[in-house]
N, CA, C and O atoms as CSV, one atom per row, in Angstrom:
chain,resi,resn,atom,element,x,y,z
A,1,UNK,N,N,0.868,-1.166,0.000
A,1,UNK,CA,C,0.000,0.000,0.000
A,1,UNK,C,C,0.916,1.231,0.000
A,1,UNK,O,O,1.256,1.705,1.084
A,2,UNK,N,N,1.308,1.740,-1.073
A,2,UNK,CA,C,1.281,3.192,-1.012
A,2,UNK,C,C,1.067,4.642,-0.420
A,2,UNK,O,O,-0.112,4.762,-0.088
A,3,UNK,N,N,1.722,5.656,-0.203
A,3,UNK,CA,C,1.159,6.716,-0.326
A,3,UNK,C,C,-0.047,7.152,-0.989
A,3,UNK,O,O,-0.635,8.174,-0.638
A,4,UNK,N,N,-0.274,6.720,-1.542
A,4,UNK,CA,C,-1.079,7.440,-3.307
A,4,UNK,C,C,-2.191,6.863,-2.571
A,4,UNK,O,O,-2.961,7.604,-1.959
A,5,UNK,N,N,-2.384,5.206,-2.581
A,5,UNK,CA,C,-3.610,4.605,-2.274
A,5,UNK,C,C,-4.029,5.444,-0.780
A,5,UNK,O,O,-5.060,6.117,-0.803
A,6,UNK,N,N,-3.348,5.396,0.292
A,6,UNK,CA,C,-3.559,5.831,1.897
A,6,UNK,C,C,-3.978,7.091,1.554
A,6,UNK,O,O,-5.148,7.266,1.896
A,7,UNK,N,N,-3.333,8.316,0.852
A,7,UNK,CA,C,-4.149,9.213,0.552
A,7,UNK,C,C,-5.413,9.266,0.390
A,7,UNK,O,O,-6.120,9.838,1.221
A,8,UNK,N,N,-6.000,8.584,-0.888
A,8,UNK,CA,C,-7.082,7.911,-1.536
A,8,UNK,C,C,-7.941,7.854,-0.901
A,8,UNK,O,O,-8.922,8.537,-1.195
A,9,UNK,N,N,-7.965,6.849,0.485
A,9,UNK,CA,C,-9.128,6.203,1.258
A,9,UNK,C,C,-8.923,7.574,2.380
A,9,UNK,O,O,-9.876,8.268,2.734
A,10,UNK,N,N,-7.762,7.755,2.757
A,10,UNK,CA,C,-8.301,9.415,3.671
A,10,UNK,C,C,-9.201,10.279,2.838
A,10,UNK,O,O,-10.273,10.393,3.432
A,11,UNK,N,N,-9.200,10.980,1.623
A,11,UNK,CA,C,-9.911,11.670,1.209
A,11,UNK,C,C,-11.481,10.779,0.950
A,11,UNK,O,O,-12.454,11.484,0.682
A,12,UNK,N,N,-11.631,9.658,1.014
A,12,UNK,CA,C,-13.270,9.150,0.828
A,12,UNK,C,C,-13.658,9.391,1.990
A,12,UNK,O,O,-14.765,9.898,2.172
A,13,UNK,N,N,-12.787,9.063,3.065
A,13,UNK,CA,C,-13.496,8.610,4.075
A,13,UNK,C,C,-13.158,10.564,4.760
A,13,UNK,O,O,-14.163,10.748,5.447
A,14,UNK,N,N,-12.725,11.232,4.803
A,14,UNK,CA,C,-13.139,12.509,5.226
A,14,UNK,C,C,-14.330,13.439,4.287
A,14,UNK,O,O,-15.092,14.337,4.643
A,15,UNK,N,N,-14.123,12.826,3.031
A,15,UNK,CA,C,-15.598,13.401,2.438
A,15,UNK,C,C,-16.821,12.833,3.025
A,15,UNK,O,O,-17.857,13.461,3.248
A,16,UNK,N,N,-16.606,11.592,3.253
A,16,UNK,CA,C,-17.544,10.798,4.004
A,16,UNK,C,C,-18.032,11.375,5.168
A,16,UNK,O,O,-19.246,11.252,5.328
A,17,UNK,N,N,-17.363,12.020,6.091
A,17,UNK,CA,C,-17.597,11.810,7.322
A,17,UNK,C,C,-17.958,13.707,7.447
A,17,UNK,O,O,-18.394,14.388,8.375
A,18,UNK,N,N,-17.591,13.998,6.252
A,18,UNK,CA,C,-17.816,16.048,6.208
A,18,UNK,C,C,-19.506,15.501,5.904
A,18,UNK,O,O,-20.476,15.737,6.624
A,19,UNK,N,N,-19.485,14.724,4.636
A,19,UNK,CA,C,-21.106,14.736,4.362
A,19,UNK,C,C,-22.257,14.800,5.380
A,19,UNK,O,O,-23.222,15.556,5.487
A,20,UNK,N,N,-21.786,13.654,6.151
A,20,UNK,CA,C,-22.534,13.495,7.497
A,20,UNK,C,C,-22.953,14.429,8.721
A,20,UNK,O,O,-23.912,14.460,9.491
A,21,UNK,N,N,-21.635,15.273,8.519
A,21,UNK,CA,C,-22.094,16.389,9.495
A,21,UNK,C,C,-22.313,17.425,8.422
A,21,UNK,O,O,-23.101,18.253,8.880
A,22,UNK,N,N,-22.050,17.657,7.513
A,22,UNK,CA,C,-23.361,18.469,6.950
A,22,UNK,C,C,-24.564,18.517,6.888
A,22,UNK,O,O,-25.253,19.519,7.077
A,23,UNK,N,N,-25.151,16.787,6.455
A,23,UNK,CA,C,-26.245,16.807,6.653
A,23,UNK,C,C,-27.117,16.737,8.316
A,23,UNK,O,O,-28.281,17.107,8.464
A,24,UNK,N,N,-26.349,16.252,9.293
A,24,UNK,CA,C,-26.441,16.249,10.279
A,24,UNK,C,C,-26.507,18.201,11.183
A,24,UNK,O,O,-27.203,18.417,12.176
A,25,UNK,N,N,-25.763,19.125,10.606
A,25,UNK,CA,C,-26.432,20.023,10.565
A,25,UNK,C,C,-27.628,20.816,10.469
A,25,UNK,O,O,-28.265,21.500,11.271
A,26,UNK,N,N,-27.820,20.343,8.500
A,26,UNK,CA,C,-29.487,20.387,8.010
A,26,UNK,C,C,-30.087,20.419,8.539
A,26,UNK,O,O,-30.684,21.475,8.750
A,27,UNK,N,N,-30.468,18.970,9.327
A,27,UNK,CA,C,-31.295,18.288,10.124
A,27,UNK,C,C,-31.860,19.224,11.563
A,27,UNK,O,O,-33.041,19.494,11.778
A,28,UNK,N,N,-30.989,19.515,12.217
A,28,UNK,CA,C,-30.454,20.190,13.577
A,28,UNK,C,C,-31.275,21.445,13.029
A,28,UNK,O,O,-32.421,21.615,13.445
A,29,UNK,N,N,-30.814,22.171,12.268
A,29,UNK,CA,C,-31.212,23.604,11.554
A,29,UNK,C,C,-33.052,23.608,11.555
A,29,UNK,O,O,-33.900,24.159,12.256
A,30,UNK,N,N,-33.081,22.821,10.553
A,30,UNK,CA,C,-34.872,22.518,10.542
A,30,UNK,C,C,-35.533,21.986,11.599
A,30,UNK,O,O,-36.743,22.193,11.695
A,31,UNK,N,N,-34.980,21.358,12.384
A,31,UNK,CA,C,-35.620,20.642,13.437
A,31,UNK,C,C,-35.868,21.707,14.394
A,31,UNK,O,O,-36.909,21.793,15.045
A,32,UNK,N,N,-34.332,22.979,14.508
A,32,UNK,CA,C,-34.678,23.829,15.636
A,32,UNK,C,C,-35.779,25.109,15.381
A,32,UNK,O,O,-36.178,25.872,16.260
A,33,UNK,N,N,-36.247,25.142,13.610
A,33,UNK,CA,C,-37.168,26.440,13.315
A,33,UNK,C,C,-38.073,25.682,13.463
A,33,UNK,O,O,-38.891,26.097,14.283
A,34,UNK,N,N,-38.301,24.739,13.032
A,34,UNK,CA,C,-39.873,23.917,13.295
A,34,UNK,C,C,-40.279,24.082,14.918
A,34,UNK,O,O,-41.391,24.397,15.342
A,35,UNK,N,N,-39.310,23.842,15.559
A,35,UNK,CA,C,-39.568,23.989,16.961
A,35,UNK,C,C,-40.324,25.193,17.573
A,35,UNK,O,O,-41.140,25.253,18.493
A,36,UNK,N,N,-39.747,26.200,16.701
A,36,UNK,CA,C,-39.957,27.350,16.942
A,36,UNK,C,C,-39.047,28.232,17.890
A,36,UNK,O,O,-39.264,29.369,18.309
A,37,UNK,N,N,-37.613,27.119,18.188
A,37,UNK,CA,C,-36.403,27.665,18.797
A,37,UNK,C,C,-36.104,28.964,18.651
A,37,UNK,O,O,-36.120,29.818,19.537
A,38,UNK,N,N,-35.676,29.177,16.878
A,38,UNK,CA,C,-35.152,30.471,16.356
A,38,UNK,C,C,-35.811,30.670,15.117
A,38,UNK,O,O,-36.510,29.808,14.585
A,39,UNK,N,N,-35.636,31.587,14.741
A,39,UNK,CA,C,-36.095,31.663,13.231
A,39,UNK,C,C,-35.175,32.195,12.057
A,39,UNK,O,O,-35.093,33.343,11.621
A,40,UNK,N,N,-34.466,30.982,11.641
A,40,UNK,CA,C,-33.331,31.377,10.933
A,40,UNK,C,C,-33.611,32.377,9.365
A,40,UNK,O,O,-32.716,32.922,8.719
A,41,UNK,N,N,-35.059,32.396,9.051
A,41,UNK,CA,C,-35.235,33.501,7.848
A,41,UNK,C,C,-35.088,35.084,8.347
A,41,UNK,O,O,-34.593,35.991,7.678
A,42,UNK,N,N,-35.671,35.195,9.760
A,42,UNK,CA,C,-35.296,36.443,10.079
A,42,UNK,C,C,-33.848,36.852,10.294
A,42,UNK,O,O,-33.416,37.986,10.088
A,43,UNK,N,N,-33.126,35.787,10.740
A,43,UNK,CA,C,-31.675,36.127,10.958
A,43,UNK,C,C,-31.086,36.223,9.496
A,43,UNK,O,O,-30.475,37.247,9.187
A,44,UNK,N,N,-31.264,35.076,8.473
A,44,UNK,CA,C,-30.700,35.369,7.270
A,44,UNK,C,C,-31.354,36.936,6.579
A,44,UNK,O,O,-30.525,37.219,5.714
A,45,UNK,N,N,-32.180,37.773,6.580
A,45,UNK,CA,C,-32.770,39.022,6.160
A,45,UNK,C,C,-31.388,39.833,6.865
A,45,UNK,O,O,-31.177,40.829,6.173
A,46,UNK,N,N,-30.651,39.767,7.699
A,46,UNK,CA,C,-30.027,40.866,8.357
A,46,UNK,C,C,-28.949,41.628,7.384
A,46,UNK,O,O,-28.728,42.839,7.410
A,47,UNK,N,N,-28.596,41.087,6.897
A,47,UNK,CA,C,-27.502,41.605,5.632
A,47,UNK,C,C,-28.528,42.450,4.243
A,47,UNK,O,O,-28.389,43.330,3.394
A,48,UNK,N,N,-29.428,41.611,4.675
A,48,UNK,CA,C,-30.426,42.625,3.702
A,48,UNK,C,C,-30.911,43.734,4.235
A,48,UNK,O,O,-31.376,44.544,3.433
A,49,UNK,N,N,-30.944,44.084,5.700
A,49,UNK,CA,C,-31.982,44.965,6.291
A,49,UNK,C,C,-31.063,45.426,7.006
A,49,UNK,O,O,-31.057,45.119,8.199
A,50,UNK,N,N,-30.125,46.215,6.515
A,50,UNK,CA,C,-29.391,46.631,7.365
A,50,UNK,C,C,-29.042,48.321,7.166
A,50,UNK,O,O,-28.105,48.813,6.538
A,51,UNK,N,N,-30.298,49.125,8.042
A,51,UNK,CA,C,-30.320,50.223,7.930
A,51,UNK,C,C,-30.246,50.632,9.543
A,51,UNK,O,O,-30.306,49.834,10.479
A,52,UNK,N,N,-30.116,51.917,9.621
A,52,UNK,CA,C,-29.789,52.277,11.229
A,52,UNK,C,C,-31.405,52.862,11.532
A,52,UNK,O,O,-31.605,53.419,12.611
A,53,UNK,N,N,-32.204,52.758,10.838
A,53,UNK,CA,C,-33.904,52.859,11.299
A,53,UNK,C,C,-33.952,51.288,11.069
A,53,UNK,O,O,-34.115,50.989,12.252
A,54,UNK,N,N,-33.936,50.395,10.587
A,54,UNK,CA,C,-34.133,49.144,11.192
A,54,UNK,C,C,-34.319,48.499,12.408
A,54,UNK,O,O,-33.286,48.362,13.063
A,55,UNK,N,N,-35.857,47.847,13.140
A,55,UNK,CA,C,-36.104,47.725,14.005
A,55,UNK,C,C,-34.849,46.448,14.585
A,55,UNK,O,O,-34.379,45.669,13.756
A,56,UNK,N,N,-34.590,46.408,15.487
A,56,UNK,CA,C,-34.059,44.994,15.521
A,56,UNK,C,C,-34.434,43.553,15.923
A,56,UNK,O,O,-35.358,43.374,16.717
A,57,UNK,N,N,-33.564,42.251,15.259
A,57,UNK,CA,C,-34.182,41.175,15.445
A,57,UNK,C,C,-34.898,40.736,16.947
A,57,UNK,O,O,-36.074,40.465,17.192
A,58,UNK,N,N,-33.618,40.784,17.907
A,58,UNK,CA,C,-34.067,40.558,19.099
A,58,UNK,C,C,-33.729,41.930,20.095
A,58,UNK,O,O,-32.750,42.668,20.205
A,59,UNK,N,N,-35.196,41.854,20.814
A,59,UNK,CA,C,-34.808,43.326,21.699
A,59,UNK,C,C,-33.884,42.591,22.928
A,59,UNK,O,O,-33.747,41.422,23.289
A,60,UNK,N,N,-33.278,43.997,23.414
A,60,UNK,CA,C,-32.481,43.687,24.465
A,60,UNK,C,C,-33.402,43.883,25.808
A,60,UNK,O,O,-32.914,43.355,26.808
A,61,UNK,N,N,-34.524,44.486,25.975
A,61,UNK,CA,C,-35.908,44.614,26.732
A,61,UNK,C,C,-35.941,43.156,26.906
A,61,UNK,O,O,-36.140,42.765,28.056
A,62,UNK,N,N,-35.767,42.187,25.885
A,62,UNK,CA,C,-36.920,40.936,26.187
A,62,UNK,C,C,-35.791,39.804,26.731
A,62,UNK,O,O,-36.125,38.811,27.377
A,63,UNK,N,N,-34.125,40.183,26.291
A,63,UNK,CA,C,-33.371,39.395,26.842
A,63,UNK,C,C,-33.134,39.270,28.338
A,63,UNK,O,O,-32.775,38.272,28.963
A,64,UNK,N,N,-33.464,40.731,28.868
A,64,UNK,CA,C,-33.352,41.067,30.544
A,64,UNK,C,C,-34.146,40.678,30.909
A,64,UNK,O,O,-33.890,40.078,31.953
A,65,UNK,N,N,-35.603,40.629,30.514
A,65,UNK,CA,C,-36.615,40.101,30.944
A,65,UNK,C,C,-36.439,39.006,31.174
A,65,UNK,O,O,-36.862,38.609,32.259
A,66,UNK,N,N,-35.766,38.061,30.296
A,66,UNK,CA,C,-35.514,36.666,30.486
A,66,UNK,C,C,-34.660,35.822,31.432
A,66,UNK,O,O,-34.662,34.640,31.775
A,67,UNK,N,N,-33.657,37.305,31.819
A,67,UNK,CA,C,-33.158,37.184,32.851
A,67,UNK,C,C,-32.775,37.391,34.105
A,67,UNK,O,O,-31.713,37.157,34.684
A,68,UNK,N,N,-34.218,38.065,34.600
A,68,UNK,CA,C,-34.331,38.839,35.313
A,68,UNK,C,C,-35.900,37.488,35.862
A,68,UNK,O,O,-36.596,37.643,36.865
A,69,UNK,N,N,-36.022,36.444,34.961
A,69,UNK,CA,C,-36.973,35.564,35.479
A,69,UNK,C,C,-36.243,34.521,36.091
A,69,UNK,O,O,-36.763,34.035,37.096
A,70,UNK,N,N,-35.072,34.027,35.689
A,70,UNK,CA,C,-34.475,32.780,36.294
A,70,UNK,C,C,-33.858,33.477,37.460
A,70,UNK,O,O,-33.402,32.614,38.211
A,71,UNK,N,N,-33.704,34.379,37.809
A,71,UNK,CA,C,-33.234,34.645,39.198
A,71,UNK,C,C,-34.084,34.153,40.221
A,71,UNK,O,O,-33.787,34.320,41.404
């Protein structure tokens, strides 16, 4: 066995194993907007909507609030 070949099967098997957590991403991604976790269309708009009168995605009002409950 070669260099050449050992190369070979490293590059299948790391394409292999990138595929997987790509799609294993996907998965994760849709599973967490369906949830209603986050909402990744509003976050992807931000590069589009990016004016200084632009309301913003998340208020900082509702993050204190949030933490101002687990205390």
């Amino acid at each position: 066995m070669g260099i050449r070949e050992l190369q070979g099967y490293a590059t299948f098997f790391m394409t292999i194993v990138f595929v997987v957590i790509l799609y294993g991403y996907i998965v994760y991604l849709y599973r967490s907007e369906k949830k209603g976790e986050k909402d990744y269309e509003k976050l992807g708009n931000i590069a589009l909507d990016d004016e200084i009168t632009s309301t913003p995605i998340n208020s900082s009002n509702s993050i204190l609030d949030e933490k101002k409950g687990e205390k």
